[in-house]
Every structure is written in C-alpha cells, then in structure tokens.
C-alpha positions as a LaTeX table, in Angstrom:
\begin{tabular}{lrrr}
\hline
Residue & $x$ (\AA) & $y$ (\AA) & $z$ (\AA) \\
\hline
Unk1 & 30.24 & 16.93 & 36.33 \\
Unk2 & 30.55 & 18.46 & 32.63 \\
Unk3 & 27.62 & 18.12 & 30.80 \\
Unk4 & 27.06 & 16.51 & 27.50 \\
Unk5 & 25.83 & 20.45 & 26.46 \\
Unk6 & 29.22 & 21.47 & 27.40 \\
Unk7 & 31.34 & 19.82 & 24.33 \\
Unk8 & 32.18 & 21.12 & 21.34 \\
Unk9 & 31.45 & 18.64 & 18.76 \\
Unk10 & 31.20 & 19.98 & 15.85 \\
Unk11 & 33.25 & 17.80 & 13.24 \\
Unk12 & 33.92 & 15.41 & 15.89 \\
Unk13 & 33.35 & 11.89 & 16.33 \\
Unk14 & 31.86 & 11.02 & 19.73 \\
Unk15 & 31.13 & 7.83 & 21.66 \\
Unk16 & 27.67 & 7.76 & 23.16 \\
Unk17 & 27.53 & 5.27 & 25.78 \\
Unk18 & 23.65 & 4.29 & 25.33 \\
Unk19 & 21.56 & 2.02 & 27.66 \\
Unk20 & 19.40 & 0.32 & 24.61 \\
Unk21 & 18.79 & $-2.74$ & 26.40 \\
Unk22 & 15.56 & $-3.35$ & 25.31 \\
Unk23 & 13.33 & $-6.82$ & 25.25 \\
Unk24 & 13.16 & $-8.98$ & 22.53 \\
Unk25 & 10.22 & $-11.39$ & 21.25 \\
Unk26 & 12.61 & $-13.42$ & 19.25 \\
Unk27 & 14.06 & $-10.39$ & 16.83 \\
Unk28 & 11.49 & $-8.17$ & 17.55 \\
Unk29 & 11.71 & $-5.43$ & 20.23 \\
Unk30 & 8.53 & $-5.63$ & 22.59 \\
Unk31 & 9.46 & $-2.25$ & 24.40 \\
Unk32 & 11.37 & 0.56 & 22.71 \\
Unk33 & 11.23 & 3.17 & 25.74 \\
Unk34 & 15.23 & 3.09 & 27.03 \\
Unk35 & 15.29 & 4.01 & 22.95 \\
Unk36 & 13.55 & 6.85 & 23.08 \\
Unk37 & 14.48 & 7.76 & 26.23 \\
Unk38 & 17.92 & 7.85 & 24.57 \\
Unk39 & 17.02 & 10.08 & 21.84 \\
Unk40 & 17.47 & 13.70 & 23.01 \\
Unk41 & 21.44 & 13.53 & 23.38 \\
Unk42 & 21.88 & 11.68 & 20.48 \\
Unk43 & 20.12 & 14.29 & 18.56 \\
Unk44 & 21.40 & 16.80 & 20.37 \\
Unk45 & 25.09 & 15.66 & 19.53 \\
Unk46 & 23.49 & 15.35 & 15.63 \\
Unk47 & 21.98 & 18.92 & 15.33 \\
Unk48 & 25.48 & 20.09 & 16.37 \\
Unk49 & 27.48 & 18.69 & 13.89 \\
Unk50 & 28.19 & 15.72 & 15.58 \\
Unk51 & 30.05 & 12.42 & 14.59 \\
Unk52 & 27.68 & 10.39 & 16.41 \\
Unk53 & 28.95 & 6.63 & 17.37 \\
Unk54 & 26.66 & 4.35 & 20.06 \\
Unk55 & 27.81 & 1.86 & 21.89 \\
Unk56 & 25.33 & $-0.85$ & 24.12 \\
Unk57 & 24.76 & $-3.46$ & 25.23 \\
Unk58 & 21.94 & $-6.34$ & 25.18 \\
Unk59 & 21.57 & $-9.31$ & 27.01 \\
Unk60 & 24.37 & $-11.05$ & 28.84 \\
Unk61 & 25.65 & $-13.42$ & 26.15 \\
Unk62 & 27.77 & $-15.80$ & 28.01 \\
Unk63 & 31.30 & $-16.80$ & 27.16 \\
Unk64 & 32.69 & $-16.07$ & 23.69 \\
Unk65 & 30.23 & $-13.18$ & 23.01 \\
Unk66 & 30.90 & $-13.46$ & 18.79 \\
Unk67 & 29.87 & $-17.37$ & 19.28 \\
Unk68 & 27.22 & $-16.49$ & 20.90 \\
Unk69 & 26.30 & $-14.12$ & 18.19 \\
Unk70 & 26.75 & $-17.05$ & 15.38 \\
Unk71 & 24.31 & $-19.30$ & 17.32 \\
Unk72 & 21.64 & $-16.06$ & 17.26 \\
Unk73 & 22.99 & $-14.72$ & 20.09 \\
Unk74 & 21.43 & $-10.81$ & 20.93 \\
Unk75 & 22.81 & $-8.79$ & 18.05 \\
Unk76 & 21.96 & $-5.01$ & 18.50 \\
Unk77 & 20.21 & $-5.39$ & 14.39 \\
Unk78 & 16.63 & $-4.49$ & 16.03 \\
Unk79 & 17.75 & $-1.92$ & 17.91 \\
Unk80 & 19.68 & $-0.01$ & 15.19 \\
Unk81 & 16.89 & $-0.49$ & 12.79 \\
Unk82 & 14.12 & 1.08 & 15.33 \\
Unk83 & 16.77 & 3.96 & 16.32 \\
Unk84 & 17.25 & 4.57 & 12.54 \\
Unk85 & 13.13 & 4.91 & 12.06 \\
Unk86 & 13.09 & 7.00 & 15.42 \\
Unk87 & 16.23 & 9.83 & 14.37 \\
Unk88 & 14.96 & 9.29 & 10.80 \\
Unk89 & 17.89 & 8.52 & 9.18 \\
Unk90 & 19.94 & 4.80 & 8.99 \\
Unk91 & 21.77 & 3.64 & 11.05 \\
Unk92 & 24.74 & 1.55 & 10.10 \\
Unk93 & 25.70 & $-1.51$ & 12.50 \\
Unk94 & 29.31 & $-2.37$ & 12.61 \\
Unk95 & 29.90 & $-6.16$ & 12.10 \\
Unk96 & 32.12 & $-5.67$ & 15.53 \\
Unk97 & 32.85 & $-3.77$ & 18.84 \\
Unk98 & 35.95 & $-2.26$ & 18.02 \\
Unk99 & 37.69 & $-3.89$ & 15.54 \\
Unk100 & 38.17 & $-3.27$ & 11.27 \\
Unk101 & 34.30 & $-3.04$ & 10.99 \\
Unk102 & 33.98 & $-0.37$ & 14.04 \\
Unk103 & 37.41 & 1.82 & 12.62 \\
Unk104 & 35.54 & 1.39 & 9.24 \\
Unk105 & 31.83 & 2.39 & 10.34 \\
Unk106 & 33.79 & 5.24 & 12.49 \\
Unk107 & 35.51 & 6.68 & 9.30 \\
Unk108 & 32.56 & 6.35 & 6.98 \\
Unk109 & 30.32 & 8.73 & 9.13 \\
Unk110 & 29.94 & 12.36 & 8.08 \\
Unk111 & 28.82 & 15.58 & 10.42 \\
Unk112 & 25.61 & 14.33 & 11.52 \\
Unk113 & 25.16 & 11.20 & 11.06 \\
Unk114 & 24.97 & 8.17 & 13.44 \\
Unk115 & 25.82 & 4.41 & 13.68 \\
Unk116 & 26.00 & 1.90 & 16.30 \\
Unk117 & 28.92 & $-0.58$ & 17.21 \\
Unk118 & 27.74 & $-4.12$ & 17.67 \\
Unk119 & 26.89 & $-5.76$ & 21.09 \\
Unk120 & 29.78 & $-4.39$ & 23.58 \\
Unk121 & 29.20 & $-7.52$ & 25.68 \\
Unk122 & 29.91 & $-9.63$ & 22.66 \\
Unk123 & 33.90 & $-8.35$ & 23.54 \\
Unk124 & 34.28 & $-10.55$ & 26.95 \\
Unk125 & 36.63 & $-7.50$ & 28.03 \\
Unk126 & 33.70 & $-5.68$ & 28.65 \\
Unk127 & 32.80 & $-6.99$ & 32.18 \\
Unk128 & 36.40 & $-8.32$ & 32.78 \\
Unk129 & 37.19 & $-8.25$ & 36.51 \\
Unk130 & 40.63 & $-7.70$ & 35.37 \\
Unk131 & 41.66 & $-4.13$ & 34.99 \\
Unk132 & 44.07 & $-4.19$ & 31.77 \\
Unk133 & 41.81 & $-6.28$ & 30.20 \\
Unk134 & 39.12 & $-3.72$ & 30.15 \\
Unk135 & 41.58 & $-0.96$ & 29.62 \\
Unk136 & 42.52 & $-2.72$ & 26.43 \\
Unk137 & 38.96 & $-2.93$ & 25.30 \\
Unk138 & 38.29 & 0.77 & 26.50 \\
Unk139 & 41.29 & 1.92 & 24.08 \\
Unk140 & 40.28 & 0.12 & 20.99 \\
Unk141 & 36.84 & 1.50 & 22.06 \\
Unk142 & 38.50 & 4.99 & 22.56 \\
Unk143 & 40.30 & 4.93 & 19.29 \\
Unk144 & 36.94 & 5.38 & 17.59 \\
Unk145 & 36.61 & 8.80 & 19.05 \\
Unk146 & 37.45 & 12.01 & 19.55 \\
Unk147 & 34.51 & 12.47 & 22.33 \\
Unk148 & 32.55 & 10.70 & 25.11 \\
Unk149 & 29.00 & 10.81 & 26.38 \\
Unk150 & 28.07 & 9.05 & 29.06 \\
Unk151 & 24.12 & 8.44 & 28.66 \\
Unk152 & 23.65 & 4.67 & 29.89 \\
Unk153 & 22.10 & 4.99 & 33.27 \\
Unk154 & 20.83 & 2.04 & 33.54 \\
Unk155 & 24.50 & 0.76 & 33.22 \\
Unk156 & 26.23 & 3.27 & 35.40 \\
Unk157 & 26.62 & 0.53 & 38.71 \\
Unk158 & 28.60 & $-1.62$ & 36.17 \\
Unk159 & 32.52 & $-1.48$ & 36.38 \\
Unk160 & 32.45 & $-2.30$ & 32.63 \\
Unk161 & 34.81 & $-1.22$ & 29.87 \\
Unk162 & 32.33 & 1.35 & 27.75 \\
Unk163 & 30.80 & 2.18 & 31.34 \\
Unk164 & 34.60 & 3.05 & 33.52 \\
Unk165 & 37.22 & 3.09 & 31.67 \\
Unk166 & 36.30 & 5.00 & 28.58 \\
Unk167 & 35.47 & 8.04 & 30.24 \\
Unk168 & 39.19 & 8.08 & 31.54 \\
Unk169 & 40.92 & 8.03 & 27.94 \\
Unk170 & 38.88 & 10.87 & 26.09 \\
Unk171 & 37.34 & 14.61 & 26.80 \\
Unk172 & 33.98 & 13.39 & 28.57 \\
Unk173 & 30.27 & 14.20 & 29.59 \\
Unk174 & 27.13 & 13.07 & 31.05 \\
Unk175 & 24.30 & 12.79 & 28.79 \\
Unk176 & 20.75 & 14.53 & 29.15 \\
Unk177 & 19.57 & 11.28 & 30.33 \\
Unk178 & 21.65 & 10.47 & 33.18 \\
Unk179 & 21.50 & 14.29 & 34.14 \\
Unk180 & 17.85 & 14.12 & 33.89 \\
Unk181 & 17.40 & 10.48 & 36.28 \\
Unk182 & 20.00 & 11.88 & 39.15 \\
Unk183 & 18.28 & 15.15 & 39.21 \\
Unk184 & 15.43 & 13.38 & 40.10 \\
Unk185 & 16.57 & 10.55 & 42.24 \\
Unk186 & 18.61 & 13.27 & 43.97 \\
Unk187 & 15.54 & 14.38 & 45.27 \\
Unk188 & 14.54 & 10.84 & 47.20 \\
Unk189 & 17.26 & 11.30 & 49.26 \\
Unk190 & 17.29 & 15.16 & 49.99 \\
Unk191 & 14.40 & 16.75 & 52.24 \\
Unk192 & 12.04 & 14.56 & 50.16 \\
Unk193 & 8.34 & 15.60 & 50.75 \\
Unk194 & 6.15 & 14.07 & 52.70 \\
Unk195 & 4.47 & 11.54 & 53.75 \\
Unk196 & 7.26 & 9.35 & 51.26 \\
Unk197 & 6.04 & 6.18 & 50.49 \\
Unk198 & 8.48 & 3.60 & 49.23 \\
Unk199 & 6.82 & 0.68 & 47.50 \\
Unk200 & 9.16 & $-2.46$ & 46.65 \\
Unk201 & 8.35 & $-5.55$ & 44.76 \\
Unk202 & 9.68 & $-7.86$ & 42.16 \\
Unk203 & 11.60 & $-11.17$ & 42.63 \\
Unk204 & 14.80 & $-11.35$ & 44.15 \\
Unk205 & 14.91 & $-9.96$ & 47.98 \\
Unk206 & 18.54 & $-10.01$ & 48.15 \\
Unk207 & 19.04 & $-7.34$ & 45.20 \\
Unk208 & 16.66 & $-4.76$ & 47.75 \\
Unk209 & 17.86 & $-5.59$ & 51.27 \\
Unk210 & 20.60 & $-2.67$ & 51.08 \\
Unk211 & 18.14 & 0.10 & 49.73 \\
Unk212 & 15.67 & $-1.52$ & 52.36 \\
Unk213 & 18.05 & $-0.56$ & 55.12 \\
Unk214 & 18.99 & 2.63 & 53.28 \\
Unk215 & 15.46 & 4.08 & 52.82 \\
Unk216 & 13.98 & 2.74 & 55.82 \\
Unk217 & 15.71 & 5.36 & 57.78 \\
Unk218 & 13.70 & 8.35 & 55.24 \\
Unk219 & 10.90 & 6.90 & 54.12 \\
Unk220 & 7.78 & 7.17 & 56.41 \\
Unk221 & 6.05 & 4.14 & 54.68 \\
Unk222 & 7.90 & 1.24 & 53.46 \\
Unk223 & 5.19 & $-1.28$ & 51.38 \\
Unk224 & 6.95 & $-4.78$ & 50.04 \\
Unk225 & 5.02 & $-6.56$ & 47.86 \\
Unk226 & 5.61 & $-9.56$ & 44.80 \\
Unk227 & 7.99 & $-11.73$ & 45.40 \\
Unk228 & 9.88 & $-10.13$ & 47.87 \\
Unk229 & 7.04 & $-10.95$ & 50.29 \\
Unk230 & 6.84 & $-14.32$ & 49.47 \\
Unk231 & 10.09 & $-14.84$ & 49.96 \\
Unk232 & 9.74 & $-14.40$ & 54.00 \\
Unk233 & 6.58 & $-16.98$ & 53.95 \\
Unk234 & 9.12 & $-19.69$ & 51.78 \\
Unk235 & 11.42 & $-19.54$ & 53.87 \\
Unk236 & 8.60 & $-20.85$ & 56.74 \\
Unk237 & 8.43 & $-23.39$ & 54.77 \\
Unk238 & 5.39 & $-22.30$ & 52.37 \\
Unk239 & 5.12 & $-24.22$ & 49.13 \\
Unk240 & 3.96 & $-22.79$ & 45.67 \\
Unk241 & 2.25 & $-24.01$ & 41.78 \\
Unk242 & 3.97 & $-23.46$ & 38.66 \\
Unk243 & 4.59 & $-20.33$ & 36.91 \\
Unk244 & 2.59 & $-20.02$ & 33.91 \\
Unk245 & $-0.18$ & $-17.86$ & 31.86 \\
Unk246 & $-2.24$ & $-21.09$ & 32.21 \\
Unk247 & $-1.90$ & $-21.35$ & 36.49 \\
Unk248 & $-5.55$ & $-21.09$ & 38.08 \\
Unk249 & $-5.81$ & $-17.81$ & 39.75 \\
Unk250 & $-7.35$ & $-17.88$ & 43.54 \\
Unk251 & $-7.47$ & $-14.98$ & 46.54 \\
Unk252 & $-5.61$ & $-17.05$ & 49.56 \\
Unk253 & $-6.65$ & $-14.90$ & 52.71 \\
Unk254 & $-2.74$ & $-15.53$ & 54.07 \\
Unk255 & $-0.46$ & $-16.01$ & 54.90 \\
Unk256 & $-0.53$ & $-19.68$ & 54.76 \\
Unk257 & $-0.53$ & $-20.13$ & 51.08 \\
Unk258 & $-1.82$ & $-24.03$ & 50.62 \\
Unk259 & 1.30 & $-26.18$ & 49.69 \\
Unk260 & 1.17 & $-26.74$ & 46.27 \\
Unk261 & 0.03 & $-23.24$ & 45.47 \\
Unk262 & 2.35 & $-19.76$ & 44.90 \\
Unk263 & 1.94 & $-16.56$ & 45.36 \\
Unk264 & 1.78 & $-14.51$ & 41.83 \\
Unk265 & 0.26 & $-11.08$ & 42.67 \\
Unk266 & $-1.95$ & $-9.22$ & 45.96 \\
Unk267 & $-5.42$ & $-9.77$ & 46.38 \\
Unk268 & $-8.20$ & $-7.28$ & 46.64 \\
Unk269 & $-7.57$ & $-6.67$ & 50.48 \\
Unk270 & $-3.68$ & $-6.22$ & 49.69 \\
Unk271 & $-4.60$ & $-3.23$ & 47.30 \\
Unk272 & $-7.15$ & $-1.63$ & 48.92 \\
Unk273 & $-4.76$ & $-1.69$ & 51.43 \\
Unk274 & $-1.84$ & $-0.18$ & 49.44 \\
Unk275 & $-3.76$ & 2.56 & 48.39 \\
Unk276 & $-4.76$ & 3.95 & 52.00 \\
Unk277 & $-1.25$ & 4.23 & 51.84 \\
Unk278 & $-0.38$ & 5.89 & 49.38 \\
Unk279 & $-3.67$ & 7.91 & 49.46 \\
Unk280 & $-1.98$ & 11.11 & 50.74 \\
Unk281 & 1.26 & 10.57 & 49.91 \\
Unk282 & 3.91 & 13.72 & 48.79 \\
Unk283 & 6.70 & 11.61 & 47.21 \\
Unk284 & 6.54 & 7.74 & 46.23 \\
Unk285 & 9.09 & 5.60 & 44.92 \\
Unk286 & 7.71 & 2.79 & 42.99 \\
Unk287 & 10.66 & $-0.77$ & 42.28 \\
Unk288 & 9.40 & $-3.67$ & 41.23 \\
Unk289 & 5.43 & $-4.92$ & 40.81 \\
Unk290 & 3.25 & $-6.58$ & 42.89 \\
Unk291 & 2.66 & $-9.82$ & 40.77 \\
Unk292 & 3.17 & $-11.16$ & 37.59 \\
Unk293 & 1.50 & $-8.60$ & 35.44 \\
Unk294 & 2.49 & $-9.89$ & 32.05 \\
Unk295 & $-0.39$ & $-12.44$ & 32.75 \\
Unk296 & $-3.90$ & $-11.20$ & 32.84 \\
Unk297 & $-4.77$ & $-13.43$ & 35.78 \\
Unk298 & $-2.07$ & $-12.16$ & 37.82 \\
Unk299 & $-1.99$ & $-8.69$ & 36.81 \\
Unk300 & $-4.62$ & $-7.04$ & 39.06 \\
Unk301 & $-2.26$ & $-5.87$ & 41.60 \\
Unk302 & 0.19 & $-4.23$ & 39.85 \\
Unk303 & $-2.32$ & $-2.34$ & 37.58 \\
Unk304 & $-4.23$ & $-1.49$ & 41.52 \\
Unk305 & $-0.80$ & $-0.30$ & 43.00 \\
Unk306 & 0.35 & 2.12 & 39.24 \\
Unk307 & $-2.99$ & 3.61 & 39.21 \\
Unk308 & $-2.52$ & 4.46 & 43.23 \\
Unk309 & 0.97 & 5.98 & 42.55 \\
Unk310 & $-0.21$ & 8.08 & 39.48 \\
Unk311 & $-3.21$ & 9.43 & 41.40 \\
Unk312 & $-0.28$ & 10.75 & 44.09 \\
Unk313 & $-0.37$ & 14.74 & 43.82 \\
Unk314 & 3.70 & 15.13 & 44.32 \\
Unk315 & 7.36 & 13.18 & 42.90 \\
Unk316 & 6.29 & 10.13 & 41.78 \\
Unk317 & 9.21 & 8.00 & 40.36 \\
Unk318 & 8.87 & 4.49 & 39.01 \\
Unk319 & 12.29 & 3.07 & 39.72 \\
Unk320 & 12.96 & 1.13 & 36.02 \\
Unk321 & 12.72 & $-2.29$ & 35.30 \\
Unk322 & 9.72 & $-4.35$ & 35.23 \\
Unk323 & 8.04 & $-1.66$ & 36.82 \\
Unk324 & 8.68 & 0.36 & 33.94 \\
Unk325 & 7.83 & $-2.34$ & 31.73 \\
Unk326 & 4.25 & $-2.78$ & 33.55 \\
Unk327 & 3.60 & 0.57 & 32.84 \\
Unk328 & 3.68 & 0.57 & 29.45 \\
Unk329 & 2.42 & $-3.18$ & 29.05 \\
Unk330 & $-0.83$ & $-2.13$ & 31.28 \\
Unk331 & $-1.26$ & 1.07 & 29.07 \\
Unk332 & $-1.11$ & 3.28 & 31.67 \\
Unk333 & 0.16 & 6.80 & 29.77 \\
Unk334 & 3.62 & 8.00 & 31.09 \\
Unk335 & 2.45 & 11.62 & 31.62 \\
Unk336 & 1.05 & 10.21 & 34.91 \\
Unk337 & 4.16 & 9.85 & 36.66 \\
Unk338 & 6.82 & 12.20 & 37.29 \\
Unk339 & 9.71 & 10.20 & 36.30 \\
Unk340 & 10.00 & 7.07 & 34.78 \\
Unk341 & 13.17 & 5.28 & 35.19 \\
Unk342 & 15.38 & 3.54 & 33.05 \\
Unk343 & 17.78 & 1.80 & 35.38 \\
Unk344 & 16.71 & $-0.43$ & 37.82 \\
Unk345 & 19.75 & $-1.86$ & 39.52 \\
Unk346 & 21.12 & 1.86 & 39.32 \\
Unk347 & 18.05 & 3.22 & 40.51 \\
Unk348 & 18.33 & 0.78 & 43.70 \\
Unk349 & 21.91 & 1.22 & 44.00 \\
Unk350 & 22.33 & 5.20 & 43.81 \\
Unk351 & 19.17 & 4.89 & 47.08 \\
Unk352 & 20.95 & 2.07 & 48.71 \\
Unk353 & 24.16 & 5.04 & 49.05 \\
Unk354 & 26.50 & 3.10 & 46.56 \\
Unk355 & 29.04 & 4.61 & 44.62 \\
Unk356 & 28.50 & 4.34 & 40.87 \\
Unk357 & 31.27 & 3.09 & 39.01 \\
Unk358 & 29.97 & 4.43 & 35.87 \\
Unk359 & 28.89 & 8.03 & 37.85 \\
Unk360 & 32.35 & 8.42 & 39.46 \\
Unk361 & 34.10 & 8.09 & 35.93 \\
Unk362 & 31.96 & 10.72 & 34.25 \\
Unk363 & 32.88 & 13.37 & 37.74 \\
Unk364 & 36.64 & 12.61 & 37.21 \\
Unk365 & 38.53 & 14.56 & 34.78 \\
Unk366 & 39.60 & 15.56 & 32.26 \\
\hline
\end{tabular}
C-alpha cells in the first residue's frame, strides 16, 4: 500500500479523505482529538507544496442531506474553524460537496493552503447502496483533484463514495494516520504478547459478537463489561430505571438487578476485580466503557478500568469511540496509553477479520 509520503504533490491539488467526526454541544465541538489526530498528513501534504482539499463527514443527516443542513443540520463550520486555529491558517468551507462552490474553493487554493468541502453525507450518494450512484458522486468528488489521501480510519469499514470509490479514479495513498492505527492493530492479531487481555464494553452487544468470536480464540482474558453485560441479564427478564444525570446511584450485589432499576456502570467488587486482571497483563485492548461515564455518579468504573489499562507495562490500545472519549472527558493524559484509537467500528471490524472496504481501495492500484 503506497504511502501518503510517497506522492509528489507539489503544485497539486489533493483530496484528503479526513475522519473529523467530532461531537457537538449544539455548534460547539466538545472533543477535537480525530482533529488533531488528523493534523500530521495534512501538514505534511502543506509543507510540500500541497493543494490541500478535505473531505468528511459528521453526523448521519438523514434523507436530503442539504435540507437537513437548512433546518441546522451538522454543517462541518466548527470543524473548519478549529482546523483553521490548529494549522494556523483559514480554512475556507465550500457552500457544497462537489458542486460550483467545491470547483470554486478547489481553484481558489494556492501551494499550501487548505480548505474543506462541506458535509460529504449531505450528498445522499455518499452511502448509496447503489454502485453508479456513488461512482457519480466519487467523480464530481474526483474532479476536484489531482491526488488522493486516504486518512479517515475511522471510516475505512464504510463502502461510501469519498471512502471506495475515490481511491479508484485518482493516483492514491494512505495517510500517516491510517498507517499509524493498522501498524498498531496489526499487532493484536500477530504473536501479540502476553497475557492479552481484551476488555469490551459499551451498548450494543450485537456490534461485538463477531470480534467476540474472533478474539476469543487469541486473547487469554476476555472481560465484558457496560452494557454488553446487561444485555445477557435483560434478556432473563431483568428490568432497569431511567437514563439520566439525575438517576440515584446504588451498588446491586447481582445479578438480579431489582425491577425498576438499570445497570449504568460496575461496582467496587467489579473493578477490583478487573484489575487482578489486567494486573500483569503484556497487551490489552480496551472497546467500549464500563458505565456511563459522562455522569459523575456512574463514572467510577470506567475511570477504575482506564487507570488499570494505563498502569499495564506493554501495547495498550484503546479501541476509539466512547472509550476514547472517556479518556479525555476523565482527564486521564494520552501519554498513558500506547495507542489511542480513532475508529471504533473499524477498530472492531479490522479484529473481528473483516475486509475493509475503505482499506482494500487504498491497496488497489493505481
């Protein structure tokens, strides 16, 4: 796979595929880290001479995407005003994807300098099922450029327009990004060290069952937590409270939760627990937290179970996502892991054995 060090771009306009979906308080971006994570091939491309032209994503704004943006639907504004502050320079936003706004932002941009297309999920195209439909978007998209960079990991498990079929219609890379999270994921699934602990939480069961069956054939220690867990116990019929910063906070021995109670994080026996097993681990993979940690009152566990994995003397990796999030929301500094990832559903799908549709695009030629 060429890397994104391996183009000349000089003079040239190129298409960085960027994962900058990032949270949003209203208009104001809560977490900027899949931003900065993005920065070093951007300025990379932009110390070269580059042409530099991002395209993302935010949100999933349903139906007519350009409605959706005249109702206040997720316009990538915040995001190209805090990449402009970050690279230190402004950075235009085009009023479109790829229509006369993106062909005029395009042409307006001189040898390093950057600007951003609007919200590529705005253009329905973009997650089309159909495949001429996305190959129409892909060559307006293309059109723009004389280059493409791959960087969005985070978006690689997508058979999306920006994601598949760009790479196929111009000269093509991966970025330092995506080069950076396989080199290290690479390494969960190839003579790992050991004792490996996997540690799985977060909501929906059904997104980890594959990687469960995946890893539970290389990991030595396989720890499901959050919702996942709870899952098992409402499905015997175990009732729950309501969701909500306000819900009472108890310790429930378990596992009969009370009916009219749910389960929102591990209690003090649960972590204690966790950390005997991590205590003397060699590699840990870290996906989803433990309880709802954006809540004070439930936010014990997943605090317990970070501070266990960044003790860990070996590859740590915290598998994107909320788990990323929590990190950063609990304050816990980055430097303490070994990896922190930007993709979850990529992250979970590249372990689970999947082919990326994204990954494949940027190994094909030319």
């Amino acid at each position: 796979m060429r890397q994104a060090a391996d183009l000349d771009v000089a003079g040239r306009t190129v298409l960085v595929r960027s994962d900058f979906n990032v949270p949003l308080a209203g208009t104001a971006i809560t977490d900027d880290g899949r931003i900065r994570a993005g920065l070093p091939t951007l300025t990379g491309r932009l110390g070269r001479g580059a042409r530099v032209l991002v395209c993302a994503h935010l949100g999933r704004p349903a139906g007519d995407g350009y409605a959706a943006r005249a109702a206040g639907g997720p316009s990538l504004a915040p995001v190209a005003a805090r990449l402009g502050e970050l690279l230190g320079q402004p950075v235009p936003l085009a009023a479109d994807v790829a229509g006369e706004s993106a062909r005029a932002t395009a042409a307006a941009l001189t040898a390093g300098q950057a600007a951003m297309l609007e919200n590529v999920r705005f253009e329905p195209a973009e997650t089309s099922k159909d495949d001429a439909v996305r190959g129409a978007l892909a060559a307006r998209l293309a059109a723009l450029a004389d280059l493409y960079v791959g960087d969005g990991f985070g978006a690689l498990h997508r058979k999306h327009a920006s994601v598949y079929d760009v790479p196929g219609l111009l000269p093509h890379a991966a970025g330092q990004l995506v080069t950076a999270e396989l080199a290290v994921l690479s390494q969960l699934t190839t003579g790992p060290a050991r004792p490996y602990v996997v540690v799985l939480g977060g909501a929906k069961v059904s997104d980890k069952l594959g990687v469960i069956g995946n890893l539970v054939h290389i990991a030595d220690r396989l720890l499901i937590c959050g919702g996942m867990a709870y899952t098992f116990l409402a499905a015997r019929g175990h009732e729950g409270s309501h969701l909500g910063a306000d819900a009472a906070a108890e310790v429930i021995a378990g596992p009969d939760i009370p009916p009219g109670r749910m389960g929102l994080d591990i209690g003090p026996a649960t972590r204690d627990l966790f950390a005997r097993k991590l205590a003397d681990a060699k590699t840990v993979f870290w996906n989803g937290p433990p309880g709802v940690f954006e809540f004070p009152a439930f936010a014990a566990g997943t605090l317990a179970v970070a501070e266990a994995i960044s003790h860990v003397a070996g590859l740590t990796v915290v598998g994107g996502g909320d788990s990323a999030a929590a990190v950063r929301h609990l304050g816990l500094p980055a430097d303490a892991f070994t990896h922190i990832s930007t993709g979850g559903g990529a992250s979970l799908e590249y372990l689970e054995g999947r082919d990326l549709p994204g990954l494949l695009a940027l190994e094909a030629g030319p």
